[in-house]
N, C-alpha and C positions, 0 to 999 in steps of 0.2 A: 712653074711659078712657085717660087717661096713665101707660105704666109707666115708669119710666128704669132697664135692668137692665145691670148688669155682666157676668153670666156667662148665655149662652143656650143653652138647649139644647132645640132644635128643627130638626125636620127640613127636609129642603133645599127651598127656596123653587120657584117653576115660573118664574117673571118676572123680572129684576133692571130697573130706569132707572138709568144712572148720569148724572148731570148731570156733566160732564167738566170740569177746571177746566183752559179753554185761554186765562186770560189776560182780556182784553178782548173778550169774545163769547160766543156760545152755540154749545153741543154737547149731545147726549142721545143716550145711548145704548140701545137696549133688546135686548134677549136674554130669548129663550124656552127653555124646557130643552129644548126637540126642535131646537136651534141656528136660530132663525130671528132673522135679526138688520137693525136699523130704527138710521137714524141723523138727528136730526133740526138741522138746519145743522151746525157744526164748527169755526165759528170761521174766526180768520185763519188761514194756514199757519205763521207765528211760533208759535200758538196747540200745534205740534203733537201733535195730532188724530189723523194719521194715524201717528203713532210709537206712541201710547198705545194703539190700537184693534191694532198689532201686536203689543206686548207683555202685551196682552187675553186672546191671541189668537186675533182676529178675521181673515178671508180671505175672506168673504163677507159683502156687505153687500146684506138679499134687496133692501130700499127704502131709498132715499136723498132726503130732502128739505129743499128748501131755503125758509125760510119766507120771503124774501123776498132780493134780491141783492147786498144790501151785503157789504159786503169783509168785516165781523166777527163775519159769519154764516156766507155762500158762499166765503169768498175761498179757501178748503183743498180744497176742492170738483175744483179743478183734480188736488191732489196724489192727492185720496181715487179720482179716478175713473181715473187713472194705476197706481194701487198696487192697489187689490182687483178682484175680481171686482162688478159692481154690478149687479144683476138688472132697476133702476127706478129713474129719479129723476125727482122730481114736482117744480115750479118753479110758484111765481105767473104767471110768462110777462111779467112787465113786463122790458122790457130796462133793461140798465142802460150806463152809457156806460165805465162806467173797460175798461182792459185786460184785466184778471182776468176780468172779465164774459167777454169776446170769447174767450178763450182755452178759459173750461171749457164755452160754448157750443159752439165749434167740435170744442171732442172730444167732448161730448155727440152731436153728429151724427154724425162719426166712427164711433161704436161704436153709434148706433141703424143707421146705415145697413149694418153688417156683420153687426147683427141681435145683436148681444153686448148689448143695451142698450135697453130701453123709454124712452121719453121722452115724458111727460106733464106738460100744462101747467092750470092752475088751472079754466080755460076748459071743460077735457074733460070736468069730473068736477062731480056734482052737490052741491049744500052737504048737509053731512055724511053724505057717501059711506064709507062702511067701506074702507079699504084695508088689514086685516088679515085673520089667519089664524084657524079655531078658535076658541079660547075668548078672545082676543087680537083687541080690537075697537081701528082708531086710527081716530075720525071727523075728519072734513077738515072744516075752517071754512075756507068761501072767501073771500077778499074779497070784501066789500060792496056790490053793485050798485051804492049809492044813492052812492058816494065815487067821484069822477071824477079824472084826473091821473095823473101819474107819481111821486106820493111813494112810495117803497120803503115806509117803514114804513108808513102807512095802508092797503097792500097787503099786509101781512104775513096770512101764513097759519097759520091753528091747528091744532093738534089733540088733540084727547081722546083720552087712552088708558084706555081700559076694560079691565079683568079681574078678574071677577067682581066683587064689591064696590068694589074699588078703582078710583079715578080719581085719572087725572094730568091739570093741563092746561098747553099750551104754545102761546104766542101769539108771538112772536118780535118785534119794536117796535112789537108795536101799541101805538096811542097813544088819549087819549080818543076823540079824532072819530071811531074805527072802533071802539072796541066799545060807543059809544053807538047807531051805526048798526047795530051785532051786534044788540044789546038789543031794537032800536024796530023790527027785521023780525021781532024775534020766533021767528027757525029754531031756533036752538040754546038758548035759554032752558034750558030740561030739561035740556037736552044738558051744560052746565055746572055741573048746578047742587050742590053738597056737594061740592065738589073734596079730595081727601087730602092732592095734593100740586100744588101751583100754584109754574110757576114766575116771577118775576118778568117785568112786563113791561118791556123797554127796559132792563135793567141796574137797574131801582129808578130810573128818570127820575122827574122831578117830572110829565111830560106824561106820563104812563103810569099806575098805579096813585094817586098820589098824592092824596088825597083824593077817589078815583072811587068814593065810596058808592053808585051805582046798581050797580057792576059788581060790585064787591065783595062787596054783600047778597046778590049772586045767586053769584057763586063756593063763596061759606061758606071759604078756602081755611086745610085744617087745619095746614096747614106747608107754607110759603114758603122757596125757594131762589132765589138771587140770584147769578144767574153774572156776575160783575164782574171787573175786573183793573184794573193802574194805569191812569190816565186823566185827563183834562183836565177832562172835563164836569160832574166831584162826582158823579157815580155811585157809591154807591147815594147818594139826598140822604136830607137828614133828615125831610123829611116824606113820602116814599116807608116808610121805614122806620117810622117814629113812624105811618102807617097801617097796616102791616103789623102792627105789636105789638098793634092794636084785635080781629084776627081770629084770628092764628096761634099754632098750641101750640109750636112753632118756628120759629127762622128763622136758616136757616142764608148764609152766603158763599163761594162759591168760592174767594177773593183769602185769605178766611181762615183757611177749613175744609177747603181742597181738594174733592176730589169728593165729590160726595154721593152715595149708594148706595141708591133704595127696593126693597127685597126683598120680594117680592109671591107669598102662596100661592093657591091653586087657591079657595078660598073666599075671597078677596079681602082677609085678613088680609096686614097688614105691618109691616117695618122698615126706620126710617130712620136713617141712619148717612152719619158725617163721616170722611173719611181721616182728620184729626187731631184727633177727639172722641171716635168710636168711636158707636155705639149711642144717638141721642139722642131716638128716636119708636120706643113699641112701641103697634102696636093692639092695643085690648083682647078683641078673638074673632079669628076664624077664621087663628089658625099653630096647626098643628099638631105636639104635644110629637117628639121624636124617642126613640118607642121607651117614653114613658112615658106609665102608663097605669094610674090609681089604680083598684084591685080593693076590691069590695063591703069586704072586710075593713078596707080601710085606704082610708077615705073621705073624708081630710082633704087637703086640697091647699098644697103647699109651696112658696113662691116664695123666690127669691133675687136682688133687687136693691140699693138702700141699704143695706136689712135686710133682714132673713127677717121674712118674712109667712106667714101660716097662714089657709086659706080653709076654711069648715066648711061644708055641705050647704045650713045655711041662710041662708050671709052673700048679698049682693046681689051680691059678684063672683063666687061660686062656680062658676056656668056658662058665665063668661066668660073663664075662666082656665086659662092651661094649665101644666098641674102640672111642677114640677123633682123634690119628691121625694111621697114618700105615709107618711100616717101613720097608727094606726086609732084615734087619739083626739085631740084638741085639748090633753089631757094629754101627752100624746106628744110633739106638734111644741111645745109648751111646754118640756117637756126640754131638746129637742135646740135650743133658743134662739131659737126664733120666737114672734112677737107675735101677736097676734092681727089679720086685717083690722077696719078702721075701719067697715066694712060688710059 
């Protein structure tokens, strides 16, 4: 169920994703409320990534991963692993030839070899390996046996973030030939499948989501974010997009909307919100109200977004709703100038 609400009042969330708006690339951030914190590429250094993650503030990054080595993914990589403390960083392991590669390789060894630093490569770890904490599941999509070569993006690495109900997924340039090859091995099928929050693949490429109906059916993906920035290439294209409008309850742009924000509680309930929208995806169960909590007496449930809505015991949203105010009759919250729900 889609709500779009203005004023929220609900308790504080256990998960935040922020899709990070650094321009022409990808960033994701994620934070747990017991501070455990995951950063998934970062963009170019231009992109700054690592300025934002400080005025977060962020100072420990527990895993660090780069879904494949290009400059508009990894290239900040260099700054991130200079600046914070970094517990882990996981790499496809395909080398790459530019400068940038050689440099955040070389301090990658650096700081594994003085023991400040795990370093794990795609190789190590089995396809959809858990490398998260607790109730905070992020499975690892590895590149595709059956894809031979040095293309970065067809080696791009994914990963699912699970908690509780909620899924995100993050594929980083994969393009068709790899998540047909995802598809047709068959591993992660399941593993993908009803996504919340999918983020684009390749910036919205035409060779990426674009009329990829095998991938797609199996995504289900309920709102789409598209971290893009100025560019040569028409990123996001029109039929990236014009696909995207077939599946998703939103779809949000970095280049547009700024960062995106999925706020995620403990029963898998969330919200998704635009630095310069505000609040544009509420799930319809599991956030729970902050502190409200309608008594037998007043059994009528209060919402506030467009309008005031009023839920009664027997409407269809009734148990899926979490109250703003309480009322002990439908006469009541008629009063006080709410409608009735539609169901």
């Amino acid at each position: 169920m889609l709500l779009i609400l203005n004023t929220l009042a609900f308790a504080a969330p256990t998960l935040q994703v922020d899709f990070l708006d650094v321009g022409q690339g990808d960033a994701v951030l994620i934070r747990t409320s017991d501070g455990k914190v995951v950063l998934l590429d970062g963009g170019k250094p231009s992109g700054d990534a690592d300025t934002q993650l400080a005025a977060l503030g962020v100072t420990r990054i527990d895993l660090l991963i780069a879904s494949h080595a290009d400059y508009d993914h990894a290239g900040v990589h260099e700054d991130i692993l200079a600046a914070f403390d970094v517990g882990e960083y996981v790499t496809n392991g395909l080398s790459h030839t530019s400068q940038s590669y050689s440099r955040i390789t070389s301090l990658a060894r650096t700081q594994a070899a003085s023991g400040a630093l795990v370093t794990t490569v795609a190789s190590d770890l089995a396809p959809g390996e858990d490398l998260g904490w607790g109730d905070l599941h992020l499975y690892l999509m590895t590149p595709p046996a059956s894809i031979a070569g040095t293309d970065q993006n067809l080696h791009s690495m994914g990963v699912m973030i699970e908690y509780g109900d909620f899924r995100a997924l993050v594929t980083g340039d994969s393009e068709r030939k790899e998540t047909d090859a995802w598809l047709a091995a068959g591993t992660y099928n399941e593993l993908i499948a009803d996504i919340d929050v999918y983020k684009a693949i390749h910036h919205g490429s035409k060779d990426g989501d674009a009329g990829n109906t095998p991938w797609l059916n199996r995504v289900m993906p309920e709102n789409v974010v598209v971290p893009v920035g100025p560019n040569s290439y028409g990123h996001p294209t029109i039929e990236a997009m014009t696909t995207y409008q077939a599946y998703a309850s939103s779809i949000s742009r970095t280049d547009n909307d700024g960062r995106v924000t999925a706020q995620v509680w403990a029963g898998g309930g969330y919200t998704l919100a635009t630095e310069v929208g505000g609040v544009i995806f509420v799930s319809g169960e599991g956030i729970p109200a902050d502190g409200v909590n309608c008594p037998a007496t007043h059994p009528v449930k209060g919402n506030i977004g467009s309008e005031k809505v009023y839920h009664s015991p027997t409407g269809a949203y009734y148990k899926r709703t979490t109250p703003e105010e309480c009322f002990a009759s439908a006469a009541d919250a008629a009063a006080a100038g709410y409608r009735a729900s539609s169901r």
